[in-house]
C-alpha positions as CSV (number, residue, x, y, z in Angstrom):
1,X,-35.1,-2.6,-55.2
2,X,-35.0,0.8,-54.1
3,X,-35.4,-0.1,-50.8
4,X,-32.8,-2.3,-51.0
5,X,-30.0,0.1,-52.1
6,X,-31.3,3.0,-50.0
7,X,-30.6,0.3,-46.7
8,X,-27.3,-0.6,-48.0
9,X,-26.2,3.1,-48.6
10,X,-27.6,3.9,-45.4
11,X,-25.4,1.1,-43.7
12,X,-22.0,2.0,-45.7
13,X,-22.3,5.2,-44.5
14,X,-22.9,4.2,-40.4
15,X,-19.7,2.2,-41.5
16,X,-18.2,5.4,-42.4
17,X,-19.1,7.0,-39.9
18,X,-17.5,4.6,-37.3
19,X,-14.6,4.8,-39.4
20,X,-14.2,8.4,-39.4
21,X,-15.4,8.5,-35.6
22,X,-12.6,6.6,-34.7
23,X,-9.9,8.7,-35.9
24,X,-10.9,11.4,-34.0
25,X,-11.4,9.6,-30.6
26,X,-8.1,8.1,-31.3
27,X,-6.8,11.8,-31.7
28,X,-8.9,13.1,-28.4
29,X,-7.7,9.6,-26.6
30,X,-4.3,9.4,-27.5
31,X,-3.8,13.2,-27.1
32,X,-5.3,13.2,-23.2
33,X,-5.2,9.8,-21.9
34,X,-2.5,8.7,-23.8
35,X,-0.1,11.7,-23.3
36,X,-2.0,12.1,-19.9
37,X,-3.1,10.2,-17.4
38,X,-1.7,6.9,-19.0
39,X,1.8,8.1,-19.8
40,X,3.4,5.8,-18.1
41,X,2.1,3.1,-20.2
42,X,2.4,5.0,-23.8
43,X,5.9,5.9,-22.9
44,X,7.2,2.5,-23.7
45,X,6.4,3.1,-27.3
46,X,8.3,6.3,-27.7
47,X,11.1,4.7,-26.3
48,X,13.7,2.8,-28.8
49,X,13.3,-0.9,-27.8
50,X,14.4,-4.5,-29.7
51,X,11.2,-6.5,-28.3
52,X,8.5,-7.1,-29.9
53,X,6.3,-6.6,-27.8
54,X,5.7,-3.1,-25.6
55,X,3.9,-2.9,-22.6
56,X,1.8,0.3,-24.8
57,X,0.0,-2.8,-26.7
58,X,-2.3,-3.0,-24.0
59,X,-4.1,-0.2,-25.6
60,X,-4.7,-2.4,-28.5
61,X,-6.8,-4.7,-26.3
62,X,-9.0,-1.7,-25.2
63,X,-9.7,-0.8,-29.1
64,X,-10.6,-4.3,-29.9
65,X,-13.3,-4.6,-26.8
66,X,-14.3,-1.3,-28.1
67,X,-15.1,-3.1,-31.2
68,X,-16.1,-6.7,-30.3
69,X,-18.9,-5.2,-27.7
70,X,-20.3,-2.7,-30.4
71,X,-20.6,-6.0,-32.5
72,X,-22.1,-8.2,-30.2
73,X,-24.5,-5.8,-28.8
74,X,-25.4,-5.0,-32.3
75,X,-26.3,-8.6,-33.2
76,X,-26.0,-8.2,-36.9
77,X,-29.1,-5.7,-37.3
78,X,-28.7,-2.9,-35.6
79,X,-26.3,0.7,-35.8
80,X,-24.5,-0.6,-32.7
81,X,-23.1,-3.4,-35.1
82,X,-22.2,-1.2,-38.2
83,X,-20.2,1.5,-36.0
84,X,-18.8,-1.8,-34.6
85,X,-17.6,-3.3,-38.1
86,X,-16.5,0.8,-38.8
87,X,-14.9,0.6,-35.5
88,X,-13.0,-2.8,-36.3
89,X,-12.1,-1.8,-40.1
90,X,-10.5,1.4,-38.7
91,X,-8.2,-0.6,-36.0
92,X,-7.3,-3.2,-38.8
93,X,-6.3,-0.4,-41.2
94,X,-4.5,1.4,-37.9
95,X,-2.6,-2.0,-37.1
96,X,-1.2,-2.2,-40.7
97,X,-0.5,1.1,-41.2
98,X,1.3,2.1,-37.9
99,X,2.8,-1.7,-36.6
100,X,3.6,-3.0,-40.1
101,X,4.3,0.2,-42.4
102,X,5.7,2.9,-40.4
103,X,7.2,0.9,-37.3
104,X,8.2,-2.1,-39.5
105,X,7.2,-4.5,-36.5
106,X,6.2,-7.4,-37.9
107,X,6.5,-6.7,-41.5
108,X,10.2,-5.5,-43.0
109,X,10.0,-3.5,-45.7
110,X,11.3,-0.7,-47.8
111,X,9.4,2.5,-46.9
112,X,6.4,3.2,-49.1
113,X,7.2,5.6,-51.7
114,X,3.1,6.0,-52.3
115,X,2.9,10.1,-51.4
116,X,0.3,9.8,-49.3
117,X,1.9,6.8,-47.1
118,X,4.7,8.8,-47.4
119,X,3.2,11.9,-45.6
120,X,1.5,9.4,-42.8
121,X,4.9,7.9,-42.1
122,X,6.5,11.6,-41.5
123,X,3.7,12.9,-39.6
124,X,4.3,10.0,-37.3
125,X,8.0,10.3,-36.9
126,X,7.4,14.3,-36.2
127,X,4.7,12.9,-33.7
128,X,7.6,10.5,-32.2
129,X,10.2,13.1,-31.9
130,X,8.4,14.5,-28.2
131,X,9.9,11.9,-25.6
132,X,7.9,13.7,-22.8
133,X,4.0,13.7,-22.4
134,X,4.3,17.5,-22.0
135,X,4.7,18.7,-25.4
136,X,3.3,16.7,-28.7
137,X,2.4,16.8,-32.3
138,X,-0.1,14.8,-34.9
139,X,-1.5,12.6,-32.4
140,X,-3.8,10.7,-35.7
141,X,-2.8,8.5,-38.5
142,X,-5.0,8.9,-41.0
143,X,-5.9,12.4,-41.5
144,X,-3.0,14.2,-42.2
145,X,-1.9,17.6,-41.7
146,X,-0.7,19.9,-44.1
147,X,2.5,20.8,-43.7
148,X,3.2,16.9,-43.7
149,X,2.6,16.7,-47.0
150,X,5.0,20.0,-48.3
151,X,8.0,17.7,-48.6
152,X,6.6,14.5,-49.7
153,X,7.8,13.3,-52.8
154,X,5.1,12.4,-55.8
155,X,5.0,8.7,-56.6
């Protein structure tokens, strides 16, 4: 029995750590590639637009082979395949949080008045305020700064 909860402790936390991972290459990815190299792709999301679509969603085909190779290389046993289900958890929760919460794109609703949501959602707008790959702010989503949080309103 011990055995048992000792493997499944041990494969929550690769989970975790794929999950956690994730933000931070997001960070390092979308601070450097993003608002480097790749600009001209990532621009069309900081531009105001009434498609649904923006030529930027390519990157969310990058993060998903990211994930489905991790899991298929992983074959259900192995670390490969828990950083993988990490890996996809953390896009899922990414999706909802930044398509459907804060950019309303294929969900309309009221903004969250949770305070945490609440300091997500003005991180990102601060973050969306730079039009130029030059100059920048809070390039995450999950892990939120402090001084995001300073005018948040309790829930």
């Amino acid at each position: 029995m011990t055995d048992l909860i000792t493997s499944i402790v041990i494969n929550a936390a690769i989970v975790c750590a794929g999950i956690i991972g994730m933000e931070f290459f997001v960070i390092a990815f979308h601070r450097y590639v993003m608002h480097g190299v790749l600009w001209r792709i990532h621009h069309t999301h900081h531009a105001p637009t009434k498609h649904p679509l923006e030529l930027n969603d390519v990157f969310v085909a990058f993060f998903m082979s990211i994930a489905f190779t991790l899991l298929l290389v992983g074959g259900f046993t192995s670390w490969t395949f828990l950083v993988g289900v990490g890996v996809a958890i953390y896009g899922t929760a990414y999706f909802v949080m930044h398509d459907m919460i804060i950019h309303k794109r294929f969900l309309r609703q009221p903004l969250p008045t949770n305070r945490y949501l609440q300091a997500v959602y003005r991180m990102h707008m601060a973050h969306h305020r730079h039009v130029t790959n030059d100059t920048g702010e809070a390039y995450g989503m999950f892990l939120v700064l402090p001084r995001y949080w300073q005018r948040t309103s309790a829930s």
